[in-house]
N, CA, C and O atoms as a GROMACS GRO file, in nm:
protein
  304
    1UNK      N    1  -6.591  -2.462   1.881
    1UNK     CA    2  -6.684  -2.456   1.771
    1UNK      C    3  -6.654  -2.338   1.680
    1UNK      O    4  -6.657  -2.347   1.557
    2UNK      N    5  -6.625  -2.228   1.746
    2UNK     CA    6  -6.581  -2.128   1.676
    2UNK      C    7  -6.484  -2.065   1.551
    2UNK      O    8  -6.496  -1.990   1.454
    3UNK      N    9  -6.351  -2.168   1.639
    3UNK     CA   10  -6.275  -2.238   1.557
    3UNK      C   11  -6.254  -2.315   1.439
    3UNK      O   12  -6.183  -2.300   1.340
    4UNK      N   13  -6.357  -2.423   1.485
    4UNK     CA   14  -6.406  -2.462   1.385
    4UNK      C   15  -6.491  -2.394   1.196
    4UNK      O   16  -6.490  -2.431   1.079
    5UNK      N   17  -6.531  -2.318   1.251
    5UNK     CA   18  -6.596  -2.206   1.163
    5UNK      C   19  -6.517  -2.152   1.082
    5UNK      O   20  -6.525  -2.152   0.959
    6UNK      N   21  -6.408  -2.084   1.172
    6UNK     CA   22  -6.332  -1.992   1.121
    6UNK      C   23  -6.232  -2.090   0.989
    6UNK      O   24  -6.175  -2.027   0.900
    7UNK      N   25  -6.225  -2.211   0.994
    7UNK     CA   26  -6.134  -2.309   0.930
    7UNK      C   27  -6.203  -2.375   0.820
    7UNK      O   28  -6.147  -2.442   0.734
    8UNK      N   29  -6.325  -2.352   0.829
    8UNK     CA   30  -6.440  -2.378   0.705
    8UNK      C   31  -6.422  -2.244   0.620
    8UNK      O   32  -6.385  -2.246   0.503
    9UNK      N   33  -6.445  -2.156   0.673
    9UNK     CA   34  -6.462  -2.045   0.601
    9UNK      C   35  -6.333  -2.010   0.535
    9UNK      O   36  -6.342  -1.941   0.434
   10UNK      N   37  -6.215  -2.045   0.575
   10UNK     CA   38  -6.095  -2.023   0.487
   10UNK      C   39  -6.081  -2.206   0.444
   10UNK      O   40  -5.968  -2.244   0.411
   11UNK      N   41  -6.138  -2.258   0.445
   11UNK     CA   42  -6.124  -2.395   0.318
   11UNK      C   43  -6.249  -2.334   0.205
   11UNK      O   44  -6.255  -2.358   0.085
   12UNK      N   45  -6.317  -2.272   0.265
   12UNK     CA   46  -6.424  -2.212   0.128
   12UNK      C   47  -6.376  -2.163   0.046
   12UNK      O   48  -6.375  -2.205  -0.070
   13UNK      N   49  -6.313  -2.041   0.094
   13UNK     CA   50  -6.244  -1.970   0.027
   13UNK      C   51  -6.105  -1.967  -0.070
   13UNK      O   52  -6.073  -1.892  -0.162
   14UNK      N   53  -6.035  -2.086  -0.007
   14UNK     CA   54  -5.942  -2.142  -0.067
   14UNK      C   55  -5.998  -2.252  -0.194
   14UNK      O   56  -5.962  -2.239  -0.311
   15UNK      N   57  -6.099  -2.370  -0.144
   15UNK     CA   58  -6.165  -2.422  -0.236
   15UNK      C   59  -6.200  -2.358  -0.371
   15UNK      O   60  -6.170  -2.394  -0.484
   16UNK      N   61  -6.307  -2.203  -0.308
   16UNK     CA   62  -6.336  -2.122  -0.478
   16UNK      C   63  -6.191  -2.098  -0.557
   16UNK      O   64  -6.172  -2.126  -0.676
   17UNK      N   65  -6.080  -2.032  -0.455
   17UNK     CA   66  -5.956  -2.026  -0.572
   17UNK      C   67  -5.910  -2.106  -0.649
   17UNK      O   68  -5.891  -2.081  -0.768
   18UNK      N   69  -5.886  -2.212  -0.595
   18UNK     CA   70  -5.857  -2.332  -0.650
   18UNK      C   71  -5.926  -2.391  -0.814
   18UNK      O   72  -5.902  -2.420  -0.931
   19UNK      N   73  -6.019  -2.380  -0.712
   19UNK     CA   74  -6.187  -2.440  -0.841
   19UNK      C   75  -6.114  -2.329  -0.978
   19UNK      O   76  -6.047  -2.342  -1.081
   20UNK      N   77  -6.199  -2.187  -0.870
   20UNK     CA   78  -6.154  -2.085  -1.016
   20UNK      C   79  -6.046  -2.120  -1.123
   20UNK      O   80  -6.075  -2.128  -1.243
   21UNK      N   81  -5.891  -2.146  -1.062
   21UNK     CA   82  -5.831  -2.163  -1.144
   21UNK      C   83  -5.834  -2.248  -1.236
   21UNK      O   84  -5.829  -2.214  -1.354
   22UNK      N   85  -5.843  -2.402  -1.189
   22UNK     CA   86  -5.851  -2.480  -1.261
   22UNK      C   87  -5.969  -2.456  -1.371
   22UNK      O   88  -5.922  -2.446  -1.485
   23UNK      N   89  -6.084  -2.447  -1.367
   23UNK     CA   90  -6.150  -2.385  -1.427
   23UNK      C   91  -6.103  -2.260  -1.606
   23UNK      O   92  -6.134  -2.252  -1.725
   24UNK      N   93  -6.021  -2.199  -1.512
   24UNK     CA   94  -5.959  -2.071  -1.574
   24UNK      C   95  -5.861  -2.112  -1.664
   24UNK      O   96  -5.844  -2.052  -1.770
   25UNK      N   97  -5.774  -2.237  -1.622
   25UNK     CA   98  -5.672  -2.306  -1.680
   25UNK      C   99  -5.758  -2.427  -1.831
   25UNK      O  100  -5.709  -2.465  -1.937
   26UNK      N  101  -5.904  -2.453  -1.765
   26UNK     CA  102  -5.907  -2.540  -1.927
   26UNK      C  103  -5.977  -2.423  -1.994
   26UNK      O  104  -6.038  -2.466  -2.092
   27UNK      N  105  -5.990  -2.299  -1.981
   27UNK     CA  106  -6.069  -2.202  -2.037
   27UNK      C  107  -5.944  -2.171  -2.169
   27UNK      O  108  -5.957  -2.173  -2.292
   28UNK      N  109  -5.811  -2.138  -2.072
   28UNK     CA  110  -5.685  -2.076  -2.162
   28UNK      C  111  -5.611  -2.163  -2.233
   28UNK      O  112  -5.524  -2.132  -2.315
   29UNK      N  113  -5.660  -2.322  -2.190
   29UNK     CA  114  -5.536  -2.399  -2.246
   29UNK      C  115  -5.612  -2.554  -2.317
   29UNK      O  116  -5.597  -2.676  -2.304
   30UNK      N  117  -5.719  -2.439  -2.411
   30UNK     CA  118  -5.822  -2.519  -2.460
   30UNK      C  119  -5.818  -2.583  -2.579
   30UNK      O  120  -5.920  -2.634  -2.626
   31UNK      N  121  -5.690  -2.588  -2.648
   31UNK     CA  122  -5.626  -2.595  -2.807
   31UNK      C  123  -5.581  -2.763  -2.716
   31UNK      O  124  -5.587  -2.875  -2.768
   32UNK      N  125  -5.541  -2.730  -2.580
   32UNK     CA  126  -5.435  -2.878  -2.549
   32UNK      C  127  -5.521  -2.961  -2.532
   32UNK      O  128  -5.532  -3.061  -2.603
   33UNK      N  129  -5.607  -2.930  -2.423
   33UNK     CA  130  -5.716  -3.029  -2.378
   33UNK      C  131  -5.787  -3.089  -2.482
   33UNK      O  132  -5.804  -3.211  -2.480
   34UNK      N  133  -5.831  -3.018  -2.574
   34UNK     CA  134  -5.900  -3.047  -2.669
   34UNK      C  135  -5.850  -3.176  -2.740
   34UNK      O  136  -5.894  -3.291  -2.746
   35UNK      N  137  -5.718  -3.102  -2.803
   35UNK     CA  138  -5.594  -3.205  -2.895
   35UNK      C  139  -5.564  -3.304  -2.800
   35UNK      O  140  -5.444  -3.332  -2.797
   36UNK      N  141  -5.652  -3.383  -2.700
   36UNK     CA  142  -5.585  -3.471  -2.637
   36UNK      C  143  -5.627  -3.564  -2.676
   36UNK      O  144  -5.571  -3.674  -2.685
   37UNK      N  145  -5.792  -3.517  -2.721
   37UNK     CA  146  -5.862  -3.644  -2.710
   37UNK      C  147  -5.902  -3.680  -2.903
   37UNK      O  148  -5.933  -3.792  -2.943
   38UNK      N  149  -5.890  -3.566  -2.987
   38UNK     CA  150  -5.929  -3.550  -3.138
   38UNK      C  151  -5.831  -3.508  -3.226
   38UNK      O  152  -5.766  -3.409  -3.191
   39UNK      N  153  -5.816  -3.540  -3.292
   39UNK     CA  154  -5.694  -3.454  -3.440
   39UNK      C  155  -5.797  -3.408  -3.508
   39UNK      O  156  -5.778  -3.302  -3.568
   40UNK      N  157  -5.905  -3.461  -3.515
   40UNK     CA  158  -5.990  -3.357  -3.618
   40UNK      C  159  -6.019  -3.260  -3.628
   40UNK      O  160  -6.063  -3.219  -3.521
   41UNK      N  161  -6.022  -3.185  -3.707
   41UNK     CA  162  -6.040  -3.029  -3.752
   41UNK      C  163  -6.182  -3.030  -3.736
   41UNK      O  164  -6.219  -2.932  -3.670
   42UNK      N  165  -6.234  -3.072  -3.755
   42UNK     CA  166  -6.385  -3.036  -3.737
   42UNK      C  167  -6.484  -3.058  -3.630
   42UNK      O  168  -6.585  -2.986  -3.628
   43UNK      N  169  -6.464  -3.163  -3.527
   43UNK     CA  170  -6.440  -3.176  -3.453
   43UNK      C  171  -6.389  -3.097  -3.335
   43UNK      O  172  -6.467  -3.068  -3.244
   44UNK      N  173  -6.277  -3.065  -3.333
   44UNK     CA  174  -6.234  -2.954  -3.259
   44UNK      C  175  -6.301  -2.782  -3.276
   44UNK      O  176  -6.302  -2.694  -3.190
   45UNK      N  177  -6.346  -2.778  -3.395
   45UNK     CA  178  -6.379  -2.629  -3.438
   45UNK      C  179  -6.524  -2.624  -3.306
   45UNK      O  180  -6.545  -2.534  -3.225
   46UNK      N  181  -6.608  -2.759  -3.325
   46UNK     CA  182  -6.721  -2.803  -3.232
   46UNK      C  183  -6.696  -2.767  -3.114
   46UNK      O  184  -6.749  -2.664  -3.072
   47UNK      N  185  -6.603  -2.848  -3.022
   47UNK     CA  186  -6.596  -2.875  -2.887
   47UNK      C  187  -6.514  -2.682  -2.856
   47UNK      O  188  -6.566  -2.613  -2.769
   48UNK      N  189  -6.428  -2.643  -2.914
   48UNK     CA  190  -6.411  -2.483  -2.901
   48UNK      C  191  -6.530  -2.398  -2.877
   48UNK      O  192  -6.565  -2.327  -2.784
   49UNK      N  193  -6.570  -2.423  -2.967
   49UNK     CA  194  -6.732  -2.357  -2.961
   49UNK      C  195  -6.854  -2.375  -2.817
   49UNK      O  196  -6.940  -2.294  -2.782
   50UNK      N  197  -6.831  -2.464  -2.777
   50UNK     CA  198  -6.910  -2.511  -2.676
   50UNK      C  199  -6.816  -2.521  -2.527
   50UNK      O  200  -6.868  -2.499  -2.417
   51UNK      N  201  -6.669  -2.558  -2.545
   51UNK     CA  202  -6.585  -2.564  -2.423
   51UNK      C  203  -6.623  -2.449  -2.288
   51UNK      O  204  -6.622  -2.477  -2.168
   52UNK      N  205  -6.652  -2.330  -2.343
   52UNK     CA  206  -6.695  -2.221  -2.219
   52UNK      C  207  -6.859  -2.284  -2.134
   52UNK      O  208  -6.892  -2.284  -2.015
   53UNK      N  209  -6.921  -2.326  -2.242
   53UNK     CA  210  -7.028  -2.352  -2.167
   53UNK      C  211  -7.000  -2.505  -2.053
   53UNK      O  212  -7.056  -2.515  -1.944
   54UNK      N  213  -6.882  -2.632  -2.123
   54UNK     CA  214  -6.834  -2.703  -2.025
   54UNK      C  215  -6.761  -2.629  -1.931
   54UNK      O  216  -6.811  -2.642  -1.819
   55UNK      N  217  -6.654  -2.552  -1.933
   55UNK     CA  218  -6.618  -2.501  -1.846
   55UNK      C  219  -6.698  -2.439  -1.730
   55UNK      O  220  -6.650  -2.434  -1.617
   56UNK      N  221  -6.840  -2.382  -1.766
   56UNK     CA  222  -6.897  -2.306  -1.651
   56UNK      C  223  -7.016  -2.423  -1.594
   56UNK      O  224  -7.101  -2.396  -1.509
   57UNK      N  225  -7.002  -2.551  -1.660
   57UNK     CA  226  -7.038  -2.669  -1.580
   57UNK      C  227  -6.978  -2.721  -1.529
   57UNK      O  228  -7.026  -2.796  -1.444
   58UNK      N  229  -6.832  -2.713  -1.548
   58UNK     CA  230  -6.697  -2.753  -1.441
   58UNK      C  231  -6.754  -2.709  -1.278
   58UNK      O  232  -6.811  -2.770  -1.187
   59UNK      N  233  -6.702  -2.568  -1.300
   59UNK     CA  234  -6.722  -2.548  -1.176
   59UNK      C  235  -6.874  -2.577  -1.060
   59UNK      O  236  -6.857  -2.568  -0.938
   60UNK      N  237  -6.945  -2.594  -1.090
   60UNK     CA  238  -7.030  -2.647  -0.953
   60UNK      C  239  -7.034  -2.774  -0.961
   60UNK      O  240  -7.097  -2.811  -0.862
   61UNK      N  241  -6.993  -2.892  -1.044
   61UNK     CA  242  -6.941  -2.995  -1.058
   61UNK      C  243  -6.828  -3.027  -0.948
   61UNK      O  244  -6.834  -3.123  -0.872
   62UNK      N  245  -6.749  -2.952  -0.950
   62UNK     CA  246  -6.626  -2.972  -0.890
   62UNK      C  247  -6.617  -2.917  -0.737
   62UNK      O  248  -6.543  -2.966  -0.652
   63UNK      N  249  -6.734  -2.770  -0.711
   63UNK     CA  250  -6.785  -2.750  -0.586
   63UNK      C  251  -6.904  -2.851  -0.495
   63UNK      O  252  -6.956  -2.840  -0.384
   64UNK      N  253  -6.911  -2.946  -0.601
   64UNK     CA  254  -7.059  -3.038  -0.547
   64UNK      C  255  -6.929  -3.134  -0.462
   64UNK      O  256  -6.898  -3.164  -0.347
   65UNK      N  257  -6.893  -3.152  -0.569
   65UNK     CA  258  -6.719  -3.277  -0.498
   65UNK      C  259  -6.686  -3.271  -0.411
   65UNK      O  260  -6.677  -3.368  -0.336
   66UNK      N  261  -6.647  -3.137  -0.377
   66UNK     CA  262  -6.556  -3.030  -0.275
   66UNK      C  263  -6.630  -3.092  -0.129
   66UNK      O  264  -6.572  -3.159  -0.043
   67UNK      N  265  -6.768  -3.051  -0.128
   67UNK     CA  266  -6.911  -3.029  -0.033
   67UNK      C  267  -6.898  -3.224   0.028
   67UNK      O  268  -6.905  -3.270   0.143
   68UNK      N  269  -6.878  -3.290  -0.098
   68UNK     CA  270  -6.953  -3.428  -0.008
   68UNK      C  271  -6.903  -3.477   0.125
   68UNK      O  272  -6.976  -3.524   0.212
   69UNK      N  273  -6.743  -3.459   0.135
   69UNK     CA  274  -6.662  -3.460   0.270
   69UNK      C  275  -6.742  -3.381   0.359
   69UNK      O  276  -6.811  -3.455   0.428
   70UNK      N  277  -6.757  -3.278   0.380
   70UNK     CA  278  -6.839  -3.257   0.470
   70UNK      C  279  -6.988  -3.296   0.508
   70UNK      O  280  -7.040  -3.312   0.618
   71UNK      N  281  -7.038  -3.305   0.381
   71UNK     CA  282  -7.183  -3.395   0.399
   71UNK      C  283  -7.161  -3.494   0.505
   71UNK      O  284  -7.184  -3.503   0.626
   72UNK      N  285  -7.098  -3.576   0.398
   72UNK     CA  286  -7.088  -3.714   0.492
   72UNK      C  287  -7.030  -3.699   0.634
   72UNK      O  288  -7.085  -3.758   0.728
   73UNK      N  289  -6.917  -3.620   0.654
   73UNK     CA  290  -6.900  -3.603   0.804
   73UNK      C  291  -7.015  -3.565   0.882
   73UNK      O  292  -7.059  -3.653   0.957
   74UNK      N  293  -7.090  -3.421   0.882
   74UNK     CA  294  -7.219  -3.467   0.921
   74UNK      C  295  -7.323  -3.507   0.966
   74UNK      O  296  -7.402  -3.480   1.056
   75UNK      N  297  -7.300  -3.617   0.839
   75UNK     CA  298  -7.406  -3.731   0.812
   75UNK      C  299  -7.504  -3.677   0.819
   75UNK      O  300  -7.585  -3.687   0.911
   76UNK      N  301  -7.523  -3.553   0.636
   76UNK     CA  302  -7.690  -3.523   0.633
   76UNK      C  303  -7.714  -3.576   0.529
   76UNK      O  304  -7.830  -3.578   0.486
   0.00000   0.00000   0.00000
């Protein structure tokens, strides 16, 4: 059981790095993401403006994801 613990607690921890980065990566490389989906100039000036606040909804989005595998193993 112990074991067990110890192997959660470094998938946690590995999970937040992970998360973080990706996270960190549409924060810096927000001209691309953006231009993937719009050519518009005005448009884009928008979604720039607001992208940090998606970005910091990324992450517990993506930690809720992380969590359901274990939920369901579980079974709560």
């Amino acid at each position: 059981m112990k074991k067990a613990k110890e192997y959660m607690t470094v998938l946690n921890h590995a999970s937040f790095v992970v998360i973080s980065i990706l996270v960190g990566c549409l924060i810096c490389r927000k001209e691309m993401v953006i231009g993937i989906f719009t050519d518009i100039e005005s448009v884009k000036q928008q979604a720039y403006a607001v992208i940090g606040i998606a970005a910091a909804g990324t992450f517990p989005d993506m930690w809720q994801g992380y969590l359901q595998g274990p939920i369901k193993a579980l079974a709560l």
